[in-house]
N, C-alpha and C positions, 0 to 999 in steps of 0.2 A: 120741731127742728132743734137739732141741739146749739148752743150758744156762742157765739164767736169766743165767749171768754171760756166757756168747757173745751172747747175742739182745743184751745190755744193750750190750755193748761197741759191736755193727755197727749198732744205733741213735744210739748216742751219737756214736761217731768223728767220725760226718760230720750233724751232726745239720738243718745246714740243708737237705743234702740227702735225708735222713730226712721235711724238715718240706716239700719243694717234692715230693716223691712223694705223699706225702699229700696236699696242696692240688689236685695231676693228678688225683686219682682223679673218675670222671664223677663220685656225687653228693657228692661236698665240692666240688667244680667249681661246680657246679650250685647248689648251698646260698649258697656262697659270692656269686657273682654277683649272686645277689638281694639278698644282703642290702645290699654294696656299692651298689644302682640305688635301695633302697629308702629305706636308714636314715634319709637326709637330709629323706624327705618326714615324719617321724614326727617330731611338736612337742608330745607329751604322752605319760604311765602310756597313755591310754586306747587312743591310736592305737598307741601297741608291744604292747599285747595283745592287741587287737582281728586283728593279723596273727598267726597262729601261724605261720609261718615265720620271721620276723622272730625272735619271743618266743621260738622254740625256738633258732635258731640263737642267740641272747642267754645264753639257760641253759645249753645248753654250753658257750659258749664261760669259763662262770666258774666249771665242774664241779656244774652245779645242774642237768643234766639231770633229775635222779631226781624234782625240786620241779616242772618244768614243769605237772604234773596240779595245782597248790596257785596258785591263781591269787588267790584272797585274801588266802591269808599272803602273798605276793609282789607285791600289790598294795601291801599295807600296808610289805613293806620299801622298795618306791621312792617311795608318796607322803610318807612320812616321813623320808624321804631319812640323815642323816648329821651334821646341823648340831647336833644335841645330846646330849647323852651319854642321854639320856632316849628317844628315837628307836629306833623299831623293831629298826632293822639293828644298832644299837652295842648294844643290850641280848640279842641274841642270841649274843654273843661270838664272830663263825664269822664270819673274815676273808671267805668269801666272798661274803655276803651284805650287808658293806658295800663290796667290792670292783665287786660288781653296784650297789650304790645310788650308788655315788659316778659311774660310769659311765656310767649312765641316768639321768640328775638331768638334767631337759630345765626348770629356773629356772634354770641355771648362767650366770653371766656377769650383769652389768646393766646398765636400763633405763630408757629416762623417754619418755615424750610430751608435744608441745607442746600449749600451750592456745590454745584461742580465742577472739577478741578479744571481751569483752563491753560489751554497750550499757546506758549509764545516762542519766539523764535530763540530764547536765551535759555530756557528752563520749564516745568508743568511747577504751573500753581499749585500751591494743594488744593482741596477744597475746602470750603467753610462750613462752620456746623452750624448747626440751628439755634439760634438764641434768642432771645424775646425778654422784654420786661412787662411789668403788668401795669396797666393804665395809670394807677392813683397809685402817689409817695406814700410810705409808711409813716406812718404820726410816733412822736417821740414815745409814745410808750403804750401799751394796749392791758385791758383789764380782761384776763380770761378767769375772775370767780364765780361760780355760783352756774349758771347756765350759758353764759357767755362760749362762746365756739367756733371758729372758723375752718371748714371739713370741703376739701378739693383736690380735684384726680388732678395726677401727673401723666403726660401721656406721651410717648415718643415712636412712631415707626423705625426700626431698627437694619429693616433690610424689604425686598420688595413683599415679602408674606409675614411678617410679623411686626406687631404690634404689642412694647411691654408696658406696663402701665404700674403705680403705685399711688395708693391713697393717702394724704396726710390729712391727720385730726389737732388742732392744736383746741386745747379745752383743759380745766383744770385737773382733770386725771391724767392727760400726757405732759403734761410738764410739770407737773409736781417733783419735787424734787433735782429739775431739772433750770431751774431759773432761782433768781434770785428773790424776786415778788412777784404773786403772780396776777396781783392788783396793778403791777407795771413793768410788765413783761418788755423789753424793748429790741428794736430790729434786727441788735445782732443775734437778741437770745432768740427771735424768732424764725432767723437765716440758719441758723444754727440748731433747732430744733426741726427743721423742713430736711435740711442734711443732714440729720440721722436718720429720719423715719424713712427717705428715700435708700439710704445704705440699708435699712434693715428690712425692706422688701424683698433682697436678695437678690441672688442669679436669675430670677425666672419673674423680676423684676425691674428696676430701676438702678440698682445697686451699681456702679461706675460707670454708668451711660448718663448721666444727668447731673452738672453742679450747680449748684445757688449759690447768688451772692447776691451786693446790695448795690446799685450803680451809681454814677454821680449826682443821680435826683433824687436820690434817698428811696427807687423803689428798686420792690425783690426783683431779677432776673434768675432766668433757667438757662442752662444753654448744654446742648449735646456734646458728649467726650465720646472718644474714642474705646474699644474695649476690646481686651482679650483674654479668652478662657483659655488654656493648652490642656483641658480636661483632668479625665484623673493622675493619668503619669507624670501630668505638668512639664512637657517637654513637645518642640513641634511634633505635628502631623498627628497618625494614629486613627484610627477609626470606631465607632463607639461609640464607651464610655472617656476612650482616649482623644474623641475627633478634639479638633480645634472647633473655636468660637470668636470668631471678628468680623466688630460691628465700627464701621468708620465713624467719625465724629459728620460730615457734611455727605455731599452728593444726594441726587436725586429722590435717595429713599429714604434719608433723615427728615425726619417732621418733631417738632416740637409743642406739645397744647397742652393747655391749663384750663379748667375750668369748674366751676363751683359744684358740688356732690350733695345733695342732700344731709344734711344734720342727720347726727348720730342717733337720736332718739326725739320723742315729742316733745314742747316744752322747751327745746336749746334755742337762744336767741345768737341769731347768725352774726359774726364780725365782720364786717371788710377791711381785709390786710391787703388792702389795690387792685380788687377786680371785682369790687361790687360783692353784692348779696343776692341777686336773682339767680335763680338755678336756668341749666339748661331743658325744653320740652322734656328731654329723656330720661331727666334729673328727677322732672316734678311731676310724674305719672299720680302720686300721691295726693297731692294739692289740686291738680286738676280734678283728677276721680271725687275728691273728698267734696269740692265745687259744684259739681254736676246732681251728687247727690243730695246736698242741701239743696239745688237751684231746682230740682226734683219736686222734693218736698213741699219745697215753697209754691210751686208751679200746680201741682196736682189738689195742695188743698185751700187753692185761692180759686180754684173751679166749681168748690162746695161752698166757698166763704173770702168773698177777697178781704176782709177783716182779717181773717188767721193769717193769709200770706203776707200784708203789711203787718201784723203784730211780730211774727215769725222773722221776718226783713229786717224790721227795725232793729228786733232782740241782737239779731247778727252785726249790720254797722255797727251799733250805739258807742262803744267804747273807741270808735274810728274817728267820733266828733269832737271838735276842737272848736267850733264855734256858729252861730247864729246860720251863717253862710253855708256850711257841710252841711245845715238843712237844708236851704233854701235849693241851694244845685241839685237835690236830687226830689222829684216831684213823688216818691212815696212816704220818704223820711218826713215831707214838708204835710202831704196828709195827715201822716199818724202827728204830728205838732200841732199841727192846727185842730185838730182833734181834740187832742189835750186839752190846751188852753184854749180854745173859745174860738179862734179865727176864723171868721167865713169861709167858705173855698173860692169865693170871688175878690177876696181880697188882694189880688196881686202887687205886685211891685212894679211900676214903668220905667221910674227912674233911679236912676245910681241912690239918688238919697232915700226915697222910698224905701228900699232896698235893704239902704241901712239901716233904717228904720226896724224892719221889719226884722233885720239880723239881730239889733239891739232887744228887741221887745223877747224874740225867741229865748236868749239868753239869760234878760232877764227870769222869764216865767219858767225857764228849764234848768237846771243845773248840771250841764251838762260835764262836768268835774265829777260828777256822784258817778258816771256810764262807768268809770273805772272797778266798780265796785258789780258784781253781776246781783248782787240781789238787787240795786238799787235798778239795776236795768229790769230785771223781772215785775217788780215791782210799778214801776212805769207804765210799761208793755202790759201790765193786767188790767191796769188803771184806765189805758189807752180801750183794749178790748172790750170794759164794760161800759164804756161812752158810747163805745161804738154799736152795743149790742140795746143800748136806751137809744140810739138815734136811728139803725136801721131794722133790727130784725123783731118782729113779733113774737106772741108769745110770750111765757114765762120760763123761766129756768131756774130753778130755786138757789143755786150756786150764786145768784147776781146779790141776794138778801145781804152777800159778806160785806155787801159793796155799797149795801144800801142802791142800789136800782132794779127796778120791776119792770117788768115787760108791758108793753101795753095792750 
């Protein structure tokens, strides 16, 4: 039998290539695919459970397979979404459960529609356009060096069959040169950086259908203008290249949305300029897919060795832990620690101080400041593997000699 700590090693070495064998096999292929063709059509709780394909590949992919069969308690962690500490998923304390709600939160991002124009007995109102602000004020000044980015569609319905839309990137290649620090980029430079990048979308974009500004709470607003093309001749009527183009600012078919776009490349760490940092389902095909495949990985080689799959586990939080407690809430993390250092598995916690006890003594014995470091986690993680491979599996494996442990 090979060794918890060799199986651990030849998964991890190369682990993207670990994680692209996995995505090859036909049905993670197959799973995959679909969920990719589908997600984007799904715009509510209702429509993602109503597929069980969908739903299922959604619950692994955030280690909630086991939940799939609980569709009401899981009804209730997504339409309660995350927005209050009162809220289904935060009172659950099981990061994966608000990792799933924040995920599948299909109100993300905001909205306005225009009105239309009403009739009194003096005059016709005109109509109103669409305008909206975005939840959270802008902070006196924002740091876009180094990987720092915030990357969101602008999206307006313009008449009853079209929809133009424009993406803005604010990162330190689009403003360079265009701010005055870009260690302290500030609201106006950044209302003013969102109006141009939507000007320079164009006709066949955003370009005088959409202005920005900044409101009396210090946050960004959009709101729908009015537009017209008189084509190439630039004069009414004409047909063509000469037709007209007018699009009202309000009425029935103006819609106004905002909402978060995936980062421009790997590695960008997201800002929030007032609407948050979660992407939309449609947004995060990436982050899910990429979820399901590790939660794959992890799933299929804890069937030959539940050792690999808590080593593999752990590898993945460790750098998430901030203290004694992020072990103790999740009962694999608290294995592979107890593991470690010495602790019984009967040693539980009953009470609050126990508890703390038991937070302190983790802390002590782990350093868990060093997870920032990924050797120091590998390192760990190998350490953990060959305890685990002197306390449950027989046999010898000559690999264990580095470690000084022998099989029995």
């Amino acid at each position: 039998m090979t060794s918890t700590l060799t199986s651990y090693m030849l998964l991890s070495r190369n682990l993207a290539t670990s994680l692209q064998r996995k995505g090859a096999e036909a049905v993670v292929a197959r799973e995959t695919a679909y969920y990719e063709a589908n997600i984007g059509k799904v715009k509510s709780v209702d429509d993602l459970m109503a597929d069980r394909r969908l739903y299922a590949y959604a619950m692994k992919a955030f280690g909630l397979e086991d939940m799939t069969y609980a569709k009401a308690f899981m009804r209730k962690v997504l339409t309660e979404g995350t927005g209050t500490a009162a809220s289904f998923a935060n009172r659950l304390a099981d990061e994966r459960y608000i990792a799933f709600a924040r995920a599948f939160d299909f109100a993300q991002g905001a909205s306005a529609t225009g009105t239309d124009p009403v009739l009194t007995d003096a005059s016709q109102t005109p109509a109103g356009s669409a305008r909206l602000s975005l939840p959270g004020a802008l902070d006196a000044s924002y740091d876009f060096t180094g990987t720092n980015e915030a990357r969101f569609t602008v999206s307006s319905q313009v008449d009853a069959t079209t929809t133009k839309t424009a993406t803005v990137v604010l990162n330190g290649a689009s403003l360079a040169g265009k701010v005055a620090d870009l260690a302290n980029v500030t609201p106006t430079e950044i209302g003013a950086a969102i109006s141009a990048q939507i000007a320079a979308s164009g006709a066949e974009g955003l370009m005088g259908k959409v202005q920005v500004g900044i409101d009396v709470q210090g946050r960004l607003f959009f709101e729908t203008t009015a537009y017209t093309d008189l084509g190439f001749d630039g004069t009414p009527g004409g047909s063509g290249v000469d037709a007209d183009t007018v699009y009202l600012a309000g009425g029935t078919n103006r819609t106004l949305g905002v909402s978060n776009a995936a980062l421009s490349a790997p590695g960008q760490t997201a800002v929030d300029i007032g609407i948050g940092t979660d992407l939309s389902p449609n947004a995060n095909v990436r982050g899910v897919v990429d979820a399901y495949l590790r939660e794959s990985l992890e799933s299929d080689a804890g069937d030959e060795d539940t050792g690999v799959r808590l080593a593999l586990y752990f590898a993945r939080k460790a750098a998430t832990l901030n203290s004694g407690y992020d072990i103790l809430g999740d009962a694999a993390l608290t294995k592979v620690a107890n593991t470690v250092i010495g602790l019984p598995a009967t040693s539980g916690a009953t009470t609050s101080e126990a508890l703390a006890q038991r937070a302190a003594l983790i802390a002590e014995k782990i350093d868990l400041a060093s997870f920032q470091d990924p050797a120091k986690v590998e390192a760990f993680v190998r350490r953990f593997a060959a305890i685990w491979d002197a306390q449950n599996n027989t046999g010898t494996d000559p690999i264990l000699a580095l470690f000084g442990v022998g099989g029995a």
